[in-house]
Each structure stands twice: as structure tokens, then as C-alpha cells.
Residue frames as a rotation matrix with the C-alpha (Angstrom) as fourth column:
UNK 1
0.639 0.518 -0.569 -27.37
0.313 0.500 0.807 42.97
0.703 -0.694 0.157 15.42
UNK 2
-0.717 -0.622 -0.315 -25.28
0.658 -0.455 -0.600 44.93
0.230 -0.637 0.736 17.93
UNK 3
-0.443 0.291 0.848 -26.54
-0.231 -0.951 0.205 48.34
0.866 -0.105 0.489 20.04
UNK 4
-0.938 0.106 0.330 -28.62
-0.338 -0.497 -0.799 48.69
0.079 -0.861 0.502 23.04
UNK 5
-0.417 0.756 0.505 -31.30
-0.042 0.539 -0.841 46.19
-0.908 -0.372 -0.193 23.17
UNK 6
-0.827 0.451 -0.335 -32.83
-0.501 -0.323 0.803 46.48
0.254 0.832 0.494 19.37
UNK 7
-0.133 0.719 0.683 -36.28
-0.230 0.648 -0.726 45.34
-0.964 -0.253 0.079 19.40
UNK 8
-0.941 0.265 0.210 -38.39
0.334 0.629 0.702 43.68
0.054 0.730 -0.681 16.46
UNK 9
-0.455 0.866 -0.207 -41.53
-0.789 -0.500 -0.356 44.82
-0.412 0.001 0.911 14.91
UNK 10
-0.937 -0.048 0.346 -44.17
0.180 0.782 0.596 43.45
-0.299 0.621 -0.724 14.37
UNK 11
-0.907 0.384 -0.170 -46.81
-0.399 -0.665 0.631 44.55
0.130 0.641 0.757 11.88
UNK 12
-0.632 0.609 0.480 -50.03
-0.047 0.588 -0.808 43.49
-0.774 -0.533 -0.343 12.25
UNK 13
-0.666 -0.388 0.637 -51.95
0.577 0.275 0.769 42.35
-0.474 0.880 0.041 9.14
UNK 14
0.792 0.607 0.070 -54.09
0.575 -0.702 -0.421 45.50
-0.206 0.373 -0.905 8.62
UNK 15
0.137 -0.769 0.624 -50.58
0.809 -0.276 -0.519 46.78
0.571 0.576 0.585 8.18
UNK 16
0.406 -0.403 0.821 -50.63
-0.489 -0.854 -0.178 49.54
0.772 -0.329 -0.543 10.99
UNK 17
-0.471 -0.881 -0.043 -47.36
-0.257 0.184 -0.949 48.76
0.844 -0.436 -0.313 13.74
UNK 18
0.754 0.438 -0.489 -48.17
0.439 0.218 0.872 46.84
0.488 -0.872 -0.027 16.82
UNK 19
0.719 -0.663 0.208 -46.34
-0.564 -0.382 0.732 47.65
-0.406 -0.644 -0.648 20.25
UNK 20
0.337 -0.454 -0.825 -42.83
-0.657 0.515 -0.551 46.85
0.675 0.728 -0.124 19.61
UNK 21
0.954 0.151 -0.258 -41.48
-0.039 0.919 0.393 42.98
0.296 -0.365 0.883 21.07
UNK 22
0.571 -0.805 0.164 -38.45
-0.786 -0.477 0.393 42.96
-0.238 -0.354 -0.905 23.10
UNK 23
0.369 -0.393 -0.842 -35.60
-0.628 0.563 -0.537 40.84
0.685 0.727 -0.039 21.55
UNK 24
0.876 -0.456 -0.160 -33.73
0.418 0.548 0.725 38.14
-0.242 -0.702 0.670 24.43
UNK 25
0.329 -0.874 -0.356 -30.15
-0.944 -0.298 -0.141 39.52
0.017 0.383 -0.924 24.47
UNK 26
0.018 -0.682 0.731 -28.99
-0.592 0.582 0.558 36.03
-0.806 -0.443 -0.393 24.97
UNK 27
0.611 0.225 0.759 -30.42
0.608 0.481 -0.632 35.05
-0.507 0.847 0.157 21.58
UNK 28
0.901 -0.414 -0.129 -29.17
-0.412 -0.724 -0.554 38.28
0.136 0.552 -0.823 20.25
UNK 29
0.157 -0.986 0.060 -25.61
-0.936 -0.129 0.327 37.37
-0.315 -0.108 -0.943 21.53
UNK 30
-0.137 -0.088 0.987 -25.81
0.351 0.927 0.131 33.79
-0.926 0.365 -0.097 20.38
UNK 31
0.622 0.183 0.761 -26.78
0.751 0.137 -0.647 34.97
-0.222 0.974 -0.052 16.74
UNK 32
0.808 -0.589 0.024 -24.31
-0.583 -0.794 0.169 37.52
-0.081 -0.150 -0.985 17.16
UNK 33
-0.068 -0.992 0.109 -21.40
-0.885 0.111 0.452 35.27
-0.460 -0.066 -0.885 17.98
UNK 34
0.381 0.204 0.902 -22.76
0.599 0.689 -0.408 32.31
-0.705 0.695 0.140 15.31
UNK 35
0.929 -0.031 -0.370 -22.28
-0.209 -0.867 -0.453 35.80
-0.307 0.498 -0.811 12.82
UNK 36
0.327 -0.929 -0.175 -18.29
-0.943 -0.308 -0.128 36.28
0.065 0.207 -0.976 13.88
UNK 37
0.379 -0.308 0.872 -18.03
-0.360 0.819 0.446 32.50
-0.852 -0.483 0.200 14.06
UNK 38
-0.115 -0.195 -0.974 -16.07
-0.893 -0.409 0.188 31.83
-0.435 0.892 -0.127 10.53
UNK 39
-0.955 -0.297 0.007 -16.05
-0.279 0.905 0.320 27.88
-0.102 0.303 -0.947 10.38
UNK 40
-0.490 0.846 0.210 -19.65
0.585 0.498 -0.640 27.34
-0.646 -0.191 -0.739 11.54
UNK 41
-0.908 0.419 0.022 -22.05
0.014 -0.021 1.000 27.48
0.420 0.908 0.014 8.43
UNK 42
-0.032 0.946 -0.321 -25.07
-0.096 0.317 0.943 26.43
0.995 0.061 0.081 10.40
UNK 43
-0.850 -0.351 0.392 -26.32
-0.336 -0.212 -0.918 26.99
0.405 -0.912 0.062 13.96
UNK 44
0.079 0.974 -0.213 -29.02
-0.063 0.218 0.974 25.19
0.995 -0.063 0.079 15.38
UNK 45
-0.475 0.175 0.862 -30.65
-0.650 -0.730 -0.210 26.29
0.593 -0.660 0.461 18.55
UNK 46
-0.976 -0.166 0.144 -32.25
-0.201 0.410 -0.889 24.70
0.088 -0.897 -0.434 21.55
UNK 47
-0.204 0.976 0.078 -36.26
0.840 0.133 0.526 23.40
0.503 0.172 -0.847 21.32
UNK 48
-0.922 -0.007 -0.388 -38.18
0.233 -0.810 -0.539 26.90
-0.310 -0.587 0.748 22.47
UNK 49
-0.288 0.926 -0.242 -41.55
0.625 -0.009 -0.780 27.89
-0.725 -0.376 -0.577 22.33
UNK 50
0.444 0.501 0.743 -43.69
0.883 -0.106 -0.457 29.73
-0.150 0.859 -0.490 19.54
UNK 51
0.970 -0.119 0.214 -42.62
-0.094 -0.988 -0.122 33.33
0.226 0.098 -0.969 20.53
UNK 52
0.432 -0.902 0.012 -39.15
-0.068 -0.020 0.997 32.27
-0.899 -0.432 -0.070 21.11
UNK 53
-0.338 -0.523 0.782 -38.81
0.551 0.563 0.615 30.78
-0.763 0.639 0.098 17.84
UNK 54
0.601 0.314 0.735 -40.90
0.729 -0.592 -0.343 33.95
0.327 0.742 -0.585 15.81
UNK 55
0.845 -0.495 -0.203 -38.20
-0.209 -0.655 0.727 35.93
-0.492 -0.572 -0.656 17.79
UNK 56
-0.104 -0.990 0.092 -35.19
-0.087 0.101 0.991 34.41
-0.991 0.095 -0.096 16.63
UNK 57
-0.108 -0.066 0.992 -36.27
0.989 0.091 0.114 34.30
-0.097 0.994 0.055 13.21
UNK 58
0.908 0.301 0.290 -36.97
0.362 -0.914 -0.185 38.02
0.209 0.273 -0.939 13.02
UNK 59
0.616 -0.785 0.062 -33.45
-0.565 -0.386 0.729 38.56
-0.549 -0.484 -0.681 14.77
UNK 60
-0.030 -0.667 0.744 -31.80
0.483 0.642 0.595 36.12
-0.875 0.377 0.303 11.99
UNK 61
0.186 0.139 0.973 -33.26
0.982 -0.063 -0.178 38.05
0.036 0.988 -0.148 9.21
UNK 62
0.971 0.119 -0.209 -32.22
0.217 -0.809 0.546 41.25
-0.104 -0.575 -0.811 10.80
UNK 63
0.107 -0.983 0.150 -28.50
-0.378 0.099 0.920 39.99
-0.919 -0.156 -0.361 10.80
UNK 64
0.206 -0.533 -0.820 -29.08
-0.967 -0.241 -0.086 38.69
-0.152 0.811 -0.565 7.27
UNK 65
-0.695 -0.701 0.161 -29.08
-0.666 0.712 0.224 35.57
-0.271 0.049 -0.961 7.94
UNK 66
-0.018 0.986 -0.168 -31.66
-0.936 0.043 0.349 32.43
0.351 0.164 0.922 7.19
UNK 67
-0.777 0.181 0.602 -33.46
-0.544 0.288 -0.788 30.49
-0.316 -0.940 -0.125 9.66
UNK 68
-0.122 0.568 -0.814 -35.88
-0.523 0.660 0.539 27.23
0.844 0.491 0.216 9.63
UNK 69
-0.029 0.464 0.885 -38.22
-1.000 -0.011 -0.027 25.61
-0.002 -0.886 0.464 12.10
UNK 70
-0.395 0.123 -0.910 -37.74
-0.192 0.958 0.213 21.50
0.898 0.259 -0.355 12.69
UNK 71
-0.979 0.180 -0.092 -39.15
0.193 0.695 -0.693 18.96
-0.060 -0.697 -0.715 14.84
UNK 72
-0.871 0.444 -0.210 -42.46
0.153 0.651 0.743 17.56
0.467 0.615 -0.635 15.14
UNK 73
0.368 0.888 -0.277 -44.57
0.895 -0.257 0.365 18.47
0.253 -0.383 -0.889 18.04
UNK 74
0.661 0.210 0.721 -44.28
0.266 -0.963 0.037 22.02
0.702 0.167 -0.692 20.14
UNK 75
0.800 -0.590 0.108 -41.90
-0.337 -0.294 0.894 20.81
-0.496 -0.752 -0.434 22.78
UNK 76
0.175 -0.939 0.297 -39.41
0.537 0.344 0.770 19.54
-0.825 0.025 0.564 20.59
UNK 77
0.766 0.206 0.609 -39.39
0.631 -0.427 -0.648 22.33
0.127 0.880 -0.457 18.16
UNK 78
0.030 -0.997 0.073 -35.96
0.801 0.068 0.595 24.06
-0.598 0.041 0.800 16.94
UNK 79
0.716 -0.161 -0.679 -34.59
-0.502 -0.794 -0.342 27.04
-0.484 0.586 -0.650 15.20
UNK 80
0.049 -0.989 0.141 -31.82
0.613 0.141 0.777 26.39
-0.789 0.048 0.613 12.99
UNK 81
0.782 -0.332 -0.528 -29.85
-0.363 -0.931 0.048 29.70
-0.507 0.154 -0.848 11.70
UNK 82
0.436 -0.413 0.800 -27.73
0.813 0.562 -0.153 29.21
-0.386 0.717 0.581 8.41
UNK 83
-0.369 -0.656 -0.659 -25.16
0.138 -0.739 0.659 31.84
-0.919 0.152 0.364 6.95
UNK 84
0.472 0.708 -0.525 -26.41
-0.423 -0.340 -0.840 32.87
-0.773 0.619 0.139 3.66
UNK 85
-0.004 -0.640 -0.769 -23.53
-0.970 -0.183 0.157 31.76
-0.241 0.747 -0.620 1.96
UNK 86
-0.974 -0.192 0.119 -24.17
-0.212 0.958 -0.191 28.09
-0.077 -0.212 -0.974 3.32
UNK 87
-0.147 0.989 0.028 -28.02
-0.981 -0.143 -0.134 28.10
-0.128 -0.047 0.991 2.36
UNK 88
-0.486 -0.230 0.843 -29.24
-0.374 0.927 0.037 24.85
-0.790 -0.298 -0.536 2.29
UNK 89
-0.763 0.267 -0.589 -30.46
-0.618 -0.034 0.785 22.84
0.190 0.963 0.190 -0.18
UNK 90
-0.091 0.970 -0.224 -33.66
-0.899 0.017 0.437 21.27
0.428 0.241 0.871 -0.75
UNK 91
0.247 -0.368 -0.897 -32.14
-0.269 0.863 -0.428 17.92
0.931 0.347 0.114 0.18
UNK 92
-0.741 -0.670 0.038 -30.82
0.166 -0.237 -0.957 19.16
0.651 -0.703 0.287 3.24
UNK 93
-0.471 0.727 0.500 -33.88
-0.789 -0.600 0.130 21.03
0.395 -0.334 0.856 4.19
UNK 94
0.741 0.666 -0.088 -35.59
-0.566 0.689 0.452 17.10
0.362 -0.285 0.887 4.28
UNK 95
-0.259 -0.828 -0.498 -33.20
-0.036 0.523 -0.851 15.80
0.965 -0.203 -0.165 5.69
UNK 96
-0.869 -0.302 0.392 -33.89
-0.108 -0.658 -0.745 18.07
0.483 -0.690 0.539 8.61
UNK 97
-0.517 0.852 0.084 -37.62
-0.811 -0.518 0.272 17.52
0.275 0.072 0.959 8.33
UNK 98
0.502 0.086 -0.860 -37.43
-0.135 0.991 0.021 13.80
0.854 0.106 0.509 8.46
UNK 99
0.794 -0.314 0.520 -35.41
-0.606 -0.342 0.718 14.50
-0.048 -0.886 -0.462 11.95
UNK 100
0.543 -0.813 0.209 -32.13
0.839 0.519 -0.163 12.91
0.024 0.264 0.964 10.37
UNK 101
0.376 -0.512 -0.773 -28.74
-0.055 -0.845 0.533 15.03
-0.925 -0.157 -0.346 10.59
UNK 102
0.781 0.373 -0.500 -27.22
-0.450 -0.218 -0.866 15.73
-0.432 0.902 -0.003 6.94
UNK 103
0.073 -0.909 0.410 -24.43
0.283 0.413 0.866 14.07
-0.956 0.053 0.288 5.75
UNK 104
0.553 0.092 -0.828 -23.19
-0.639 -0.591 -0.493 15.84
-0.534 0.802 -0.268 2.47
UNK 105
-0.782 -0.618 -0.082 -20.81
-0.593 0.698 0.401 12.49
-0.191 0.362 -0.912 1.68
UNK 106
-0.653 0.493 0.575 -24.23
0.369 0.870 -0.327 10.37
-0.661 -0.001 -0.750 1.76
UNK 107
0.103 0.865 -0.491 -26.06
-0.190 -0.468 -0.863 13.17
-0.976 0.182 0.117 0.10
UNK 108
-0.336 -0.711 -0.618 -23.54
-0.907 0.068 0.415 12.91
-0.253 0.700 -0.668 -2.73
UNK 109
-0.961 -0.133 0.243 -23.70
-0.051 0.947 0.318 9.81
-0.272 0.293 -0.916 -3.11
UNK 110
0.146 0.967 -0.210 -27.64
0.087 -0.224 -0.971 9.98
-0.985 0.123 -0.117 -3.82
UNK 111
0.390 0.124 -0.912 -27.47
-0.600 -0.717 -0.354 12.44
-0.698 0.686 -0.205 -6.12
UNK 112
-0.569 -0.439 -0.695 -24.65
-0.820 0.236 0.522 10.43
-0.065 0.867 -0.494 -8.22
UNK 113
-0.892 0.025 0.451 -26.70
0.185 0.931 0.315 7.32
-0.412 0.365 -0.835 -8.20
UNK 114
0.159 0.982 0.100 -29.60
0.279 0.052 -0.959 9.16
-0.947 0.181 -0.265 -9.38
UNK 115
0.046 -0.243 -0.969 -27.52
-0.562 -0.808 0.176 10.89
-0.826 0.536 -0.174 -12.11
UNK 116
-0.702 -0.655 -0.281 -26.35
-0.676 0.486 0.554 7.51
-0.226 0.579 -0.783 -13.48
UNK 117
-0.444 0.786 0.430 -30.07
0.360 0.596 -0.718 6.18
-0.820 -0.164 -0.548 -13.04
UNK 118
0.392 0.415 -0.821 -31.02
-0.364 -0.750 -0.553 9.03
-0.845 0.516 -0.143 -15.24
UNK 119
-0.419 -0.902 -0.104 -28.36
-0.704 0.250 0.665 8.04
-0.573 0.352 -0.740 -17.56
UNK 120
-0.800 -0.131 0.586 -29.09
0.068 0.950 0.304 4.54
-0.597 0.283 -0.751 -18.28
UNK 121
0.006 0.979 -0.206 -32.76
0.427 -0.189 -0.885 5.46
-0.904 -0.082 -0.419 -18.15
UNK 122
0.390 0.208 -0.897 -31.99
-0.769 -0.463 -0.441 8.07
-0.507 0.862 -0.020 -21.50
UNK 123
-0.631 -0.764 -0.133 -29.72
-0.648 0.425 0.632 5.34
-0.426 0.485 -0.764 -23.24
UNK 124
-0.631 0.652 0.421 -32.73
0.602 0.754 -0.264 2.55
-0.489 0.087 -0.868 -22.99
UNK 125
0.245 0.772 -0.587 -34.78
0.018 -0.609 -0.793 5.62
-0.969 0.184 -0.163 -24.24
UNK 126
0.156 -0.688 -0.709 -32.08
-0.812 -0.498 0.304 6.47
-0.562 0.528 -0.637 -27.07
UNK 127
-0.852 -0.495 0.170 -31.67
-0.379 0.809 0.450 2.78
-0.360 0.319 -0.877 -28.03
UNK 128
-0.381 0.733 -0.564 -35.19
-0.785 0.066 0.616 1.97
0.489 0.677 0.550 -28.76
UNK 129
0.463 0.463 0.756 -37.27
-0.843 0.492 0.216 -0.87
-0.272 -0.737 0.618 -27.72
UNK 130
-0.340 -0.673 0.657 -35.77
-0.291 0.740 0.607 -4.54
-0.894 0.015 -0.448 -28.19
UNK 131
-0.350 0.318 -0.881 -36.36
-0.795 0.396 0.459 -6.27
0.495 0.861 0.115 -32.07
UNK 132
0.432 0.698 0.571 -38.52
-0.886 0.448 0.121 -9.06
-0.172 -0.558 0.812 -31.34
UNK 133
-0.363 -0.703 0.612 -37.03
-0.620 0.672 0.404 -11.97
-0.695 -0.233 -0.680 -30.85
UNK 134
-0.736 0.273 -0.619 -37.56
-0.544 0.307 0.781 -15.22
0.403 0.912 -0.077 -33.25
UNK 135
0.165 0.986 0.001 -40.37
-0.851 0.142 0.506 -17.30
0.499 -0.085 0.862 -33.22
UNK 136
0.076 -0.050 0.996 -40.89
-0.745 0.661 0.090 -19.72
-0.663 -0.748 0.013 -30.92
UNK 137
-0.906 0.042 -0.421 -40.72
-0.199 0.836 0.511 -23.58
0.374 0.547 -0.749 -32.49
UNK 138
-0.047 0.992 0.115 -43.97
-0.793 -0.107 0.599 -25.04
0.607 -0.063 0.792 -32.32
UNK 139
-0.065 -0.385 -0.921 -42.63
-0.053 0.923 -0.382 -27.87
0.996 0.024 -0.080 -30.97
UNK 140
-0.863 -0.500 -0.075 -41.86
0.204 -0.208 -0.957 -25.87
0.463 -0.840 0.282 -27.89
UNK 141
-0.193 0.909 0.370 -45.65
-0.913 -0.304 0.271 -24.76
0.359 -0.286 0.888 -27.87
UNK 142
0.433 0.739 -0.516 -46.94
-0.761 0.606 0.230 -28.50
0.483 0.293 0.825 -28.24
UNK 143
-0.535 -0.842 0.074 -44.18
-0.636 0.343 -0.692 -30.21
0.557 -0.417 -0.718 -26.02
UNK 144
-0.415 0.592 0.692 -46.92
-0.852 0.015 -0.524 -31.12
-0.321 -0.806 0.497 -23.50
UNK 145
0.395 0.899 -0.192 -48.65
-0.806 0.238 -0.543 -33.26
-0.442 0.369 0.818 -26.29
UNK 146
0.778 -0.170 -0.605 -46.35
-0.445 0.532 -0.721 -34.43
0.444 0.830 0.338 -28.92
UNK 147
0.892 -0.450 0.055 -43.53
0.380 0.808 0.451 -35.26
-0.247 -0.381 0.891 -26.33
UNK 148
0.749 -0.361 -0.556 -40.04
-0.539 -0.820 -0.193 -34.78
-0.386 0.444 -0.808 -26.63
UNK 149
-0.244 -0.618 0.747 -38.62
0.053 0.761 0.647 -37.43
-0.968 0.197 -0.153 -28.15
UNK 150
-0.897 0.066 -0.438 -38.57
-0.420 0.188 0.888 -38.37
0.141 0.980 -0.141 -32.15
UNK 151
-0.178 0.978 0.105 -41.78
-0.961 -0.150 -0.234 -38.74
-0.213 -0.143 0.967 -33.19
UNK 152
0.386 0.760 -0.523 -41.56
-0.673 0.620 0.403 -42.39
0.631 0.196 0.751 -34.17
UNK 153
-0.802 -0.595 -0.050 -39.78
-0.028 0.120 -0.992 -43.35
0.597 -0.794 -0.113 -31.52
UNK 154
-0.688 0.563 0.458 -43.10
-0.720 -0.448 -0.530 -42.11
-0.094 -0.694 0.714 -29.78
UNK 155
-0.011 0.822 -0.569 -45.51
-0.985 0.088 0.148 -44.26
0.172 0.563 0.809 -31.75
UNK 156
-0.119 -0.221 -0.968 -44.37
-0.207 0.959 -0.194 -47.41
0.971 0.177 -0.160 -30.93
UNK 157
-0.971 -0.002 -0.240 -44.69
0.232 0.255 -0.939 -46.82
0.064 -0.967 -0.247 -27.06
UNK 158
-0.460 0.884 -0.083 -48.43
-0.840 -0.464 -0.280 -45.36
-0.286 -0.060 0.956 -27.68
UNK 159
-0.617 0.689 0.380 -51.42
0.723 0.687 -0.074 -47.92
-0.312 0.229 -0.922 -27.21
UNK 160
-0.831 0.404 0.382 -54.59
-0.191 -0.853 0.486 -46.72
0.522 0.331 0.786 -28.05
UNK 161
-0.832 0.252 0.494 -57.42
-0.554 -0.392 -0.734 -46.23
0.009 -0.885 0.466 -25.90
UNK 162
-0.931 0.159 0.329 -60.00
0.274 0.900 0.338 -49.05
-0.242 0.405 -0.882 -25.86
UNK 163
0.227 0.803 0.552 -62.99
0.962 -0.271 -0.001 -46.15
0.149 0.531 -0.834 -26.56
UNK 164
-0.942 -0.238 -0.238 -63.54
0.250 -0.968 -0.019 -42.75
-0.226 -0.078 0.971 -27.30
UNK 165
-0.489 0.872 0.016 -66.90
-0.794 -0.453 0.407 -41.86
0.362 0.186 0.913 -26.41
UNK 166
0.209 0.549 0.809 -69.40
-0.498 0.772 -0.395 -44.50
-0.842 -0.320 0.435 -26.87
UNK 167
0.897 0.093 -0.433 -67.79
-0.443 0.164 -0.882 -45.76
-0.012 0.982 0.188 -30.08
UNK 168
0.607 -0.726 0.322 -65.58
0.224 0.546 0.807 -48.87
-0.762 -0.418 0.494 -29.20
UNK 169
-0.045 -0.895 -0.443 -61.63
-0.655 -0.308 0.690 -48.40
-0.754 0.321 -0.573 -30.95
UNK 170
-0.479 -0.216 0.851 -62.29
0.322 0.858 0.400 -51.48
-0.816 0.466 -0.342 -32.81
UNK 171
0.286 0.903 0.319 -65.12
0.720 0.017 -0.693 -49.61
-0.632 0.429 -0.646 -34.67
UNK 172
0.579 -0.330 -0.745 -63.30
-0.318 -0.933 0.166 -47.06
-0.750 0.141 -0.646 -35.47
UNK 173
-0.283 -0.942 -0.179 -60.81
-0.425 -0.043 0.904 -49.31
-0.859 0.332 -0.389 -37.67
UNK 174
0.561 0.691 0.456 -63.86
0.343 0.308 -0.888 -50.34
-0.754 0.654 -0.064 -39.69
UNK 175
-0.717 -0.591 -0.370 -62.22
0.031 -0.557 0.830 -50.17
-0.696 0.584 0.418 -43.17
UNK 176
-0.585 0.642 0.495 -65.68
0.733 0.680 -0.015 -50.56
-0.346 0.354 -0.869 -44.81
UNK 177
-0.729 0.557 0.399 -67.67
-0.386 -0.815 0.431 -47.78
0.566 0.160 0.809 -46.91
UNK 178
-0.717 0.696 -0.033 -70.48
-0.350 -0.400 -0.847 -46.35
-0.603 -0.596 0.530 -45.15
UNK 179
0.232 0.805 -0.546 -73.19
-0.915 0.371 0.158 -48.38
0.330 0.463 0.823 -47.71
UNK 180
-0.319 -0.173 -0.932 -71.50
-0.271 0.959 -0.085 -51.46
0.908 0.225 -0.352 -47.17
UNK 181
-0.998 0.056 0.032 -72.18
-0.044 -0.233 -0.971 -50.72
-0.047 -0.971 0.235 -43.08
UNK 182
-0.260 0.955 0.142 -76.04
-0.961 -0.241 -0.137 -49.97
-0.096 -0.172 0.980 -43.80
UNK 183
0.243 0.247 -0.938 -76.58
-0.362 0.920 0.149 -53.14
0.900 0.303 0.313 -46.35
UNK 184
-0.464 -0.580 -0.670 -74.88
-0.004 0.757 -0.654 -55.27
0.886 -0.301 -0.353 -43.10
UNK 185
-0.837 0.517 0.180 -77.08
-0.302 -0.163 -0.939 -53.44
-0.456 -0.840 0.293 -40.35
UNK 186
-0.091 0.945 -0.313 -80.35
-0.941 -0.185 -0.284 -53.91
-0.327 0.269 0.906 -42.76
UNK 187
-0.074 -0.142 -0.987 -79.35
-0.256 0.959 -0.119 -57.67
0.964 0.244 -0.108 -43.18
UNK 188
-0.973 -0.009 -0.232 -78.99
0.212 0.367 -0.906 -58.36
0.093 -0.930 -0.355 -39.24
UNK 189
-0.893 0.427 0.144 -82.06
-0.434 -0.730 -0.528 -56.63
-0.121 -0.534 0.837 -39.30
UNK 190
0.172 0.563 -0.808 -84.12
-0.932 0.359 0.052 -58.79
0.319 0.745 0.586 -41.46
UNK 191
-0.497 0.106 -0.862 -82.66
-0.136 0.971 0.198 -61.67
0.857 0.216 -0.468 -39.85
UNK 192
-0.976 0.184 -0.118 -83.95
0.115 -0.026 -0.993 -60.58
-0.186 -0.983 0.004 -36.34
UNK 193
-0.470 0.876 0.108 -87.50
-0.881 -0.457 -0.124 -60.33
-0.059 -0.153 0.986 -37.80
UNK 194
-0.215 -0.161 -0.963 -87.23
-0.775 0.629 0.068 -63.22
0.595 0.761 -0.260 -39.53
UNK 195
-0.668 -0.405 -0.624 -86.63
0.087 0.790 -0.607 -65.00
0.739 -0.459 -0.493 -36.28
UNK 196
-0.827 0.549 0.125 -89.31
-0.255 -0.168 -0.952 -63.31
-0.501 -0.819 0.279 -34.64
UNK 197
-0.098 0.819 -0.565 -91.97
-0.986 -0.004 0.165 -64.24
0.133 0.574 0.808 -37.00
């Protein structure tokens, strides 16, 4: 990037040479003195229109160097112009894209807490799933019902309900076989005819 004005070609995509595009010297000398600058890794340019910014990228890769478009609409678009040796990484790149500036201490830090996410992540892999724990007590299932107190302990506070259904509680304690019940209904019966006759 040095000489008497250099221009930039550009090819047109049937492949035969268009006229050629004069370079800005003032870009040239900015990407020029970003070049002999030894500390600065990364140069990032002023928002500039489409043909400004297909300009300075043809004049960055000319010099060797590599160049990336940020920002979001068309007036607030950017070059930024990166020494080869200081390419960026992928990280970096979104950084840029996300219109944050990079911080390589915060980037770090990322990275190691994903490493150690990874980590853990094989160990739980490496270790297997969990043995299954023991069975519950049933007790613990049936708490709701049976109470937690000693079971006679329970029984002695527990009335019973004066029916269930249509079948009074008293009937229920009938200790009587199930013939002796009929013979006693077919006797009431016999006297109720009796009495109707």
C-alpha cells in the first residue's frame, strides 16, 4: 500500500475487468499508518457508506490485512481492519455483531466457565445415573388415612359413622347368620298378615 495513487479492481462477475475505482488516499494513509502502527492489533474506522466500505476492504486485503463490516443499519455501518496476526476469533467477531466492545478478560472468563460446565457435564456422564433409592414406607404413602400416630392410640379416638349408605351402623353389627335374618324377616312377615286378616 504505498506508490502513486494505486487503484482497485474490480472484476465484474462475467469475469472480464471493469473500469478501474480510484482508492481515497486518506484511507490509503490511515491503513497505511494502522500497518507501521506496532501496538495496535485492530483498527476500526468511522461509519461510511457502501462504496466506502467495499473500498477499504479491497485496500485491507491489498496490504494483507483482514477487515469486517459492523453495525446495523447503513448510516451506522463500520469497517474494522485487523492485523493478521491478531485475527479475531469467532467470539470476538459476535461480540462485534451484537454492537458490544470485546473484553478478552470477560471473554476468558466464558470460555473457563464453559470448560468446567463441560467438565462436570462428562463426570455425571462417566458416573452413571443415580441407584434408586429405597422404597418408600407405605406408611408414608397412606399417612393421609391411617394417621400418624400408633395405630391404637388411633382407635380409641375414632367413632364410627352412624350410616354408610342406606344401611344404618347398627345393622352392620348384626352378629346373626344370614338364615337366621330371613326366618326373622319371614316371621314379622306373617305377623303383619296375620294382623291384616
Amino acid at each position: 500500500a504505498g506508490g502513486r495513487g494505486p487503484r482497485a479492481r474490480r472484476d465484474s462477475p462475467h469475469g472480464t475487468p471493469q473500469k478501474l475505482v480510484p482508492v481515497c488516499p486518506q484511507m490509503e494513509q490511515e491503513v497505511s499508518q494502522f500497518i507501521q502502527a506496532s501496538g495496535e492489533p485492530r483498527r476500526r474506522f468511522q461509519p461510511m457508506n457502501k462504496i466506502e466500505r467495499s473500498i477499504l476492504h479491497d485496500v485491507a486485503e491489498v496490504a494483507g490485512l483482514t477487515s469486517f463490516s459492523f453495525g446495523d443499519d447503513e448510516d451506522s455501518r463500520y469497517v474494522m481492519v485487523f492485523k493478521k496476526e491478531f485475527a479475531p476469533s469467532d467470539e470476538e467477531l459476535e461480540a462485534y455483531r451484537r454492537g458490544e466492545e470485546w473484553d478478552p478478560a470477560r471473554a476468558e472468563e466464558r470460555r473457563r466457565l464453559r470448560e468446567l460446565a463441560a467438565q462436570q457435564e462428562e463426570a455425571e456422564l462417566e458416573r452413571g445415573p443415580a441407584p434408586p433409592g429405597p422404597p418408600n414406607d407405605y406408611k408414608d404413602k397412606y399417612r393421609h388415612l391411617i394417621g400418624s400416630e400408633a395405630a391404637k392410640a388411633a382407635a380409641r379416638t375414632m367413632e364410627a359413622n352412624k350410616a354408610y349408605g342406606c344401611v344404618p351402623v347398627a345393622n352392620k353389627r348384626d352378629t346373626r347368620s344370614i338364615e337366621e335374618a330371613m326366618n326373622e324377616i319371614r316371621a314379622k312377615k306373617r305377623l303383619r298378615q296375620a294382623e291384616d286378616e
